[in-house]
N, C-alpha and C positions, 0 to 999 in steps of 0.2 A: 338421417338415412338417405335422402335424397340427393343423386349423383354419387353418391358412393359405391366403388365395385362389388357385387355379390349381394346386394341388399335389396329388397325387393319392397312394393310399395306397399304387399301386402300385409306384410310383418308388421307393420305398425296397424291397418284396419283390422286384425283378427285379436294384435295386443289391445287395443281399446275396446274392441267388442267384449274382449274377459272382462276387462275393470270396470266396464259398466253394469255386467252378473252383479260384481259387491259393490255397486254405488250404498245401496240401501244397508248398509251391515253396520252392526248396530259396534257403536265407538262413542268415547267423550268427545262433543263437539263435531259430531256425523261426519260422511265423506265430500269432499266437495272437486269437482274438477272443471280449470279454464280451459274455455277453448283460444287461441290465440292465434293471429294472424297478422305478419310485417307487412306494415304501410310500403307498397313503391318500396319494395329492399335495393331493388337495383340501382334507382334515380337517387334516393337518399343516402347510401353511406355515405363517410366522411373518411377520405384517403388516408391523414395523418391514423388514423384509426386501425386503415388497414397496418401501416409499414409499422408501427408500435406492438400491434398485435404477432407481423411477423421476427420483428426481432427480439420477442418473451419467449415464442417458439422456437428458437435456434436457428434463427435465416441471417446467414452472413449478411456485412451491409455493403459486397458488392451484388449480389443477387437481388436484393433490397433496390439497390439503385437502379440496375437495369428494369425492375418491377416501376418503379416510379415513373420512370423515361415512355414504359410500355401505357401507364394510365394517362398521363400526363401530356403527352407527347402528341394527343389526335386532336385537328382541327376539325369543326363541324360549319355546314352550311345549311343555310336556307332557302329550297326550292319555291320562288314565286312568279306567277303566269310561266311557269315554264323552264327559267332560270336560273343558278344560283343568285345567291344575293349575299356576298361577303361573306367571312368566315368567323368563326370565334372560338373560344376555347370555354370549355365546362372547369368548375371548381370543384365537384362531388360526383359522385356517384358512378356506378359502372357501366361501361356498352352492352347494350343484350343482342349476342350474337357470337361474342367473341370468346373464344373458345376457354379464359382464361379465366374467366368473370366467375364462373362457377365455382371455383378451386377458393378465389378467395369470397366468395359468399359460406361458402364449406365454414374457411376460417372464420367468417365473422361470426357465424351461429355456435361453432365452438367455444368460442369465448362464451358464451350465455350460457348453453349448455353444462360451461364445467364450473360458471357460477353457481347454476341452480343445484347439481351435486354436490358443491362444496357446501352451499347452505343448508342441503339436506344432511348432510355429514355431521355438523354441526349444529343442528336443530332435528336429531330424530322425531321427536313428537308431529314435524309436520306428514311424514307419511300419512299416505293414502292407505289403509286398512282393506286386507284383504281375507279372506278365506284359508287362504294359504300362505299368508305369511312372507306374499312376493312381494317386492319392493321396488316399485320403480318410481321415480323422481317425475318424471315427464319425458314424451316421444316430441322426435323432431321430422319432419318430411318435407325440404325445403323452404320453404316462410310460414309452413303451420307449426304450429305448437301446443301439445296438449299438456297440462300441467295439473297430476295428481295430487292431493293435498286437503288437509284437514281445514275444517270451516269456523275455524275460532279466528276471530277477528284480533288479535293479535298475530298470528301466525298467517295470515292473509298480510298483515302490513308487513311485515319481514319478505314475503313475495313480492307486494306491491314496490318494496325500497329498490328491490335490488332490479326490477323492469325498470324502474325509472333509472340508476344508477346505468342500465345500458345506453337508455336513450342516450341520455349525457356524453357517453363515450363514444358512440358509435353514429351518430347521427339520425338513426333506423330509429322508427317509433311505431307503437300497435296499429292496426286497423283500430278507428272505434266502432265501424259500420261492421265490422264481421269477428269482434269480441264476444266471448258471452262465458257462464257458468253455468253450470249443472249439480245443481244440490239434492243431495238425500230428502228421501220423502219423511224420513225425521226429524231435519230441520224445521224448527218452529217459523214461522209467515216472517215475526218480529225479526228473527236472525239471518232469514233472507232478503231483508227490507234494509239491514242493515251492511253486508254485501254488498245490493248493488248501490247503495252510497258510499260507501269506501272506495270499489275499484273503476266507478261508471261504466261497470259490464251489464249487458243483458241477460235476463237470467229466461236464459233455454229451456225447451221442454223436447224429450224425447219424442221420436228420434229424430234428432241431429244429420246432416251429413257433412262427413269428413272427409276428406279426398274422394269427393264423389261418390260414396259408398255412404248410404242411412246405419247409420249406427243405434239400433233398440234394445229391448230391456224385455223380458219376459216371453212370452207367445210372441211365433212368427206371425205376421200378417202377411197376406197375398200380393198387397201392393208395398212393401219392401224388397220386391224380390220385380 
């Protein structure tokens, strides 16, 4: 959602606010949702990453090239007591600032994004259980990621393959300092215990905040507002 035209920040805080209604709603194996955040997405991608990803997407390879020449191409210095101090060139990652960086941070989270669909496509059972029978996979809002999903630890490690299969590609890897899950208050203690040794997430307790915005569950309270 994030830098996308027409899309607003809030459509994702009011979409999670509903799915936290049916966190507790009673399913084989209860509701479980991560919360997710890219380490340094900007510092760490991995360039071949990018120009691989855009040429799956139909990006000619002279557009590709000029794209290469614009990453590629910038010298960086070191200001000390005052002065530069020689120049050198970066191997990864993007400049924050430049107007361009966002377009392909878009593409990079795309790719994840149309993993985590295709695995839900092909792994129905992992849905998040709702009330009404809505189905969404996971919301994206620049480097956050929320990822709806059933709490069987089988279907946790088909989640967990395919984050680490990004890492490997992409250079990008989780926060650990600001991961966490959110499990059904059906979940047995044993099957949250065993969660957060599969995924070394933190297991959160309501409410949360998510883009700035506390995310709760039942009764408003006065200091959420």
């Amino acid at each position: 959602m994030g830098f996308v035209k027409g899309r607003a920040i809030m459509d994702n805080i009011l979409l999670v606010q509903e799915f936290y209604q049916d966190l507790d709603v009673r399913v084989r194996g209860c509701n479980l949702i991560l919360k997710l955040d890219i380490a340094k997405a900007y510092d760490n991608i991995d360039w071949n990453f990018i120009y691989r990803i855009l040429n799956f997407f139909g990006f000619n390879s002279i557009l590709i090239k000029l794209i290469r020449n614009c990453v590629e191409g910038a010298y960086f210095t070191r200001i000390v007591n005052g002065s530069s101090n020689g120049y050198f060139k970066s191997s990864h990652g993007l400049r924050q600032g430049d107007p361009i960086s966002p377009a392909f941070f878009i593409i990079a989270a795309k790719f994840l994004s149309r993993g985590l669909t295709n695995l839900y496509m092909n792994t129905p059972s992992l849905y998040f259980r709702t009330l009404g029978d809505f189905f969404i996979s996971h919301l994206c809002f620049a480097d956050d990621f929320i990822v709806f999903t059933n709490a069987y630890v089988n279907r946790i490690h088909k989640l967990m393959d395919s984050f680490y299969q990004f890492e490997m590609v992409s250079g990008l890897s989780l926060n650990k300092n600001k991961r966490c899950f959110i499990s059904s208050k059906r979940n047995p203690n044993d099957c949250i215990l065993g969660i957060k040794a599969l995924t070394g997430f933190m297991h959160g307790q309501l409410p949360i905040i998510y883009l700035g915005v506390p995310i709760f569950k039942d009764r408003k309270n006065t200091f959420l507002f």
